[in-house]
N, C-alpha and C positions, 0 to 999 in steps of 0.2 A: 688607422690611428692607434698611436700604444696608448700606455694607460696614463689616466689626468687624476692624482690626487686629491683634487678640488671634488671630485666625482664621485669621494667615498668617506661617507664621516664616519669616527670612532663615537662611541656613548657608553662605553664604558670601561676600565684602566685596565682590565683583561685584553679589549681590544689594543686599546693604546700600547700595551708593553706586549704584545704577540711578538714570535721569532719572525712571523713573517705579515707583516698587517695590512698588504694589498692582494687582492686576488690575483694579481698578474702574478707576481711572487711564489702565491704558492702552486698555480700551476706549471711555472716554469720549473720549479723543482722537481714537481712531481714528473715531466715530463724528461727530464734528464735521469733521476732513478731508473723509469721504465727504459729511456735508453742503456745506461747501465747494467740492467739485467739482462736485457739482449744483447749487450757486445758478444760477448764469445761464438754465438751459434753466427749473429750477423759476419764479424770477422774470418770463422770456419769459411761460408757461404762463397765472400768474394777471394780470399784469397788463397783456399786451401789448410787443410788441414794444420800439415808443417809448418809452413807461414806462418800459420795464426797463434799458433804456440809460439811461437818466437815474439809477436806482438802483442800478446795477452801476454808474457813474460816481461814484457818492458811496463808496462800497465800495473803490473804488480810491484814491481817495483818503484814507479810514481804513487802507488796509494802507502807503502810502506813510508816513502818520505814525507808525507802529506801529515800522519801521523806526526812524526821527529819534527818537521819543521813548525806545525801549531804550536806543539808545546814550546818549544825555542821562542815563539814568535810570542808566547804570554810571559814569558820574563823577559826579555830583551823589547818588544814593540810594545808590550802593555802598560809594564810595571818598569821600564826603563835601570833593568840590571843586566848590565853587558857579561856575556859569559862563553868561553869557549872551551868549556870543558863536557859540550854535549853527548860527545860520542863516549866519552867516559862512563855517565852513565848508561848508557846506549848495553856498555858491555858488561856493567852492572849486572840489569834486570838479563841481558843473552846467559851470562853464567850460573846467575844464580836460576832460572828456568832449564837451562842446560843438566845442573846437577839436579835439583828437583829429577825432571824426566827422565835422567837416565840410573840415579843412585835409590829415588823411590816410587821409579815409576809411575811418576801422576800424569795426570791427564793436563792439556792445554787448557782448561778451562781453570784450573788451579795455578798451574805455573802462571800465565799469562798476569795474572794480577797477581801474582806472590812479587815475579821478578820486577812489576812497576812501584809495589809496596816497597820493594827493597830497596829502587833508584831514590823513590821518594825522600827516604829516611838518610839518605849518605848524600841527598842534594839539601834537606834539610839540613843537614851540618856543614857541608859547603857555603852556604849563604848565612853562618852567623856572623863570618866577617861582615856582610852587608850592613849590616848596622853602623858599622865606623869607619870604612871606604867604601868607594861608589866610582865610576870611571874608568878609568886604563890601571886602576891599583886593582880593583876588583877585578878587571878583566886578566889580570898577570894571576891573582887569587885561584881564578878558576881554570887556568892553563896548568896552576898548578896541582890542584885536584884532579885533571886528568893525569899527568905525567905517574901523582902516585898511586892514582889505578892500574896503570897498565903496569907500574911495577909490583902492585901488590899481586896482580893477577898471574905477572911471569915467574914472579919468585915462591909462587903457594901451588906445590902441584894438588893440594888438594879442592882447589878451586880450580884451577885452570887444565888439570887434567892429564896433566903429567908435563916431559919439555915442547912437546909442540904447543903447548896451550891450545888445544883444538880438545873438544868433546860431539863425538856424532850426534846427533838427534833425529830420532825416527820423525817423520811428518805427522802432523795430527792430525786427528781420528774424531769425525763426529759419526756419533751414535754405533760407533766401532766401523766406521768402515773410512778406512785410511784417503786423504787427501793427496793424490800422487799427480795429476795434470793440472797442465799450467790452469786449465780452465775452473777446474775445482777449486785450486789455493784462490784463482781470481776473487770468488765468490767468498771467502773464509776472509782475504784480506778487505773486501770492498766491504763488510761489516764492519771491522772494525775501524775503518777509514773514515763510515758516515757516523760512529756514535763518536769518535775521536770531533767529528766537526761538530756535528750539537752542543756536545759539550762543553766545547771551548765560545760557539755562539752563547750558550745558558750565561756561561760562567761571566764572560766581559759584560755580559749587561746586565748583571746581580748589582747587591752591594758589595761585594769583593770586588769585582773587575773595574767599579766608581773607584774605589779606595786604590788599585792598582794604577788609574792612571792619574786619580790624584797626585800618588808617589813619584811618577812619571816627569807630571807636568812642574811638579813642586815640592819635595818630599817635608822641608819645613812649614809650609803652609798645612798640607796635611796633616804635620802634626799639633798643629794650632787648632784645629779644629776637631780634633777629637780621636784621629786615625791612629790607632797602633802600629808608627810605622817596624818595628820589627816581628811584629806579628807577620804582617801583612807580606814584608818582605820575604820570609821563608815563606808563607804559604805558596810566593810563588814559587818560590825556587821548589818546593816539595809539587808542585801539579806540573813545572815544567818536569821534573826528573822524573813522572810518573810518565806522563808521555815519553818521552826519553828511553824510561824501561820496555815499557810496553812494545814501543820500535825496536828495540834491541832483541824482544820476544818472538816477535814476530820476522826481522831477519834469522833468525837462529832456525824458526819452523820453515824458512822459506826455503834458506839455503842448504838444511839440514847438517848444521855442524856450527856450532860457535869457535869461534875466535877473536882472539886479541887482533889482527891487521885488518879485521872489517871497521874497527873502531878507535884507528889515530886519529890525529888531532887532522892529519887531515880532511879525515870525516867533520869533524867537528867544523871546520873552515868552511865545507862543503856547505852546510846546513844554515852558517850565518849568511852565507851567499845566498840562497834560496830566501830568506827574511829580508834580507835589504833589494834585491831583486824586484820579488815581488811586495814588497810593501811594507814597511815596519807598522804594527799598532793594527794588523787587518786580520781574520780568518780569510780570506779568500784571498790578499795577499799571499796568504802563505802557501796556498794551493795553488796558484798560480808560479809563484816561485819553486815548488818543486815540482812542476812541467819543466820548466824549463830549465832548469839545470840536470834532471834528470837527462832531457833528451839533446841537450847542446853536446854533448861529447858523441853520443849516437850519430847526430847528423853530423859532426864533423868529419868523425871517419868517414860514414859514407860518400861525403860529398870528394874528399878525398881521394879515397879510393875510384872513385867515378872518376874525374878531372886530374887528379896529382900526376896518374899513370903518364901523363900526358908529358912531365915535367924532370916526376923525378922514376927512379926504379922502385924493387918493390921491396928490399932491407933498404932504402933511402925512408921511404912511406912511413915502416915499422917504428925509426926513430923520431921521425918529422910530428907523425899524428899526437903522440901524447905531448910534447913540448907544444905544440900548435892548441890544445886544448887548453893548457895551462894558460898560455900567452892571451888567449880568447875570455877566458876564463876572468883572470885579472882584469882586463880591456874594458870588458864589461859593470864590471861591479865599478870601475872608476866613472863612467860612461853615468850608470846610471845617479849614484851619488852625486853629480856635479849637475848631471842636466834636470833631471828627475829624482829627486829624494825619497818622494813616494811609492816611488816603483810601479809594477805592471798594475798593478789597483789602481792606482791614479789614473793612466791611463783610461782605464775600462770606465770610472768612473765619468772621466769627463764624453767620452761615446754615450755612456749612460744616461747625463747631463745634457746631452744634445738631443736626442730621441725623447728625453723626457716635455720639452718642449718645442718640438719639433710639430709643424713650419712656424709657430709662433713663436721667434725666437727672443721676441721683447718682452 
């Protein structure tokens, strides 16, 4: 039998507003952590050394998106401000942690939060149009916010690093001793993945995150009742670009080099995909949505390459796969807005929904 909420009373608001307020809850957490700590050796174990770097590499890169896509997912799913200038910030906070580390030699623990302070305050200025458009005007708004980052960034070699716009960046260094396997960064990003998720659980169930989907659901109502909707409105747009930066930080330490083509727009597109995917208005939607888009281009090739060989050649395959991602790609996101609004949290939810009462399902 799972667990019966009839079976656990609260007595007191501490209980009541807990992150997690049934026992099952939290030791399911707790037992996914502990698995998360052991992937790497577990991974090593079955599939070899090599192997497992390669898939503890792709794992890094799902916790890096995990980050980008929360933040995205509390302005756009929370606070209901459409924005596709994410990756913009994205290479924001990558440059300006990029110059930090390499012009004054700070450490990650410095850059890291200088570069999402710095997304912060340039998405805070991006969302003072919010105030007085809202929709497909605000989402052109912030398309254009990206376009004049990436031109401020290619035309200023003193930010972007000279004409490549590329600045190397050593990998960080905790307590001086360098993060150089995949297995190490593993661990350096899967911290910053799990306070990026509490945070964002804290934040939607404060009184900001009420006020955000008050906006959301009604932004003149909200302001009938007492809500500062322009306050309210930058704050998100300044926590989304704070996550934003931070991912942009964190790609920079991962890959070791910033650049302007980690962070077009079509990143930006990338990242909405992952929110509507998995779920608009969820944290776990949004972790859910960047599994899977992280890893839909992975299996595609490989499945590809497995079966294609069968069909086409192998310069056929090279140009087939990325058009065959893109085609999938789109397929998808229409797939799931028509049939499923909700996205993959909905789903899980109604599984969820079923085992909650399960076999009594009256």
């Amino acid at each position: 039998m799972f667990h019966r909420e009839s079976g656990y009373y609260k007595t007191t608001y501490a209980e009541d507003g807990a992150l997690y307020p049934l026992p099952i809850a939290k030791w399911t957490v707790g037992i996914l952590l502990a698995l998360f700590v052991v992937l790497p050796p577990l991974t090593t174990a079955v599939t070899g050394a090599l192997a497992a770097e390669y898939y503890i590499s792709i794992v890094n890169l799902i916790l890096i998106a995990v980050v980008g896509a929360i933040g995205l997912n509390i302005l756009v799913g929370y606070t209901g401000q459409i924005s596709i200038g994410h990756a913009g910030f994205m290479s924001v906070g990558a440059y300006t942690a990029a110059n930090l580390a390499v012009k004054l030699d700070l450490p990650f623990w410095i850059t890291l939060p200088a570069g999402g302070l710095m997304a912060a305050a340039i998405g805070a200025v991006v969302g003072i149009p919010s105030l007085r458009i809202k929709g497909l005007y605000l989402a052109i708004a912030t398309l254009a916010a990206q376009l004049i980052i990436e031109w401020i960034i290619n035309h200023t070699p003193a930010i972007s690093g000279g004409s490549q716009a590329s600045i190397e960046v050593d990998r960080p260094a905790v307590f001086g001793y360098p993060l150089k396997t995949q297995r190490e960064l593993y661990y350096f990003l899967l911290l910053f993945a799990v306070l990026a998720i509490v945070g964002a659980l804290n934040i939607v169930r404060s009184r900001i995150g009420r006020a955000f989907v008050a906006i959301r659901d009604q932004d003149i109502a909200a302001e009938i009742i007492g809500i500062n909707i322009f306050r309210y409105k930058l704050t998100a747009f300044a926590i989304s670009s704070f996550y934003a930066g931070v991912t942009g930080v964190l790609y920079t330490y991962y890959l070791g080099i910033a650049n302007y083509e980690n962070f077009l727009i079509s990143t930006s597109i990338d990242y909405l995909a992952m929110i509507i995917i998995g779920g608009l208005g969820s944290v776990l939607g949004a972790i859910f949505g960047a599994i899977f888009v992280t890893l839909l281009p992975i299996l595609i090739r490989l499945f590809m390459e497995t079966f294609g060989t069968l069909f086409f050649t192998t310069a056929e395959l090279n140009n087939i796969i990325p058009a065959m991602r893109l085609g999938i790609f789109g397929l998808l996101i229409i797939v799931f807005l028509v049939l499923e609004p909700e996205g993959l949290n909905r789903l899980w939810r109604n599984i969820r929904s079923y085992f909650r009462v399960w076999p009594f399902s009256y």
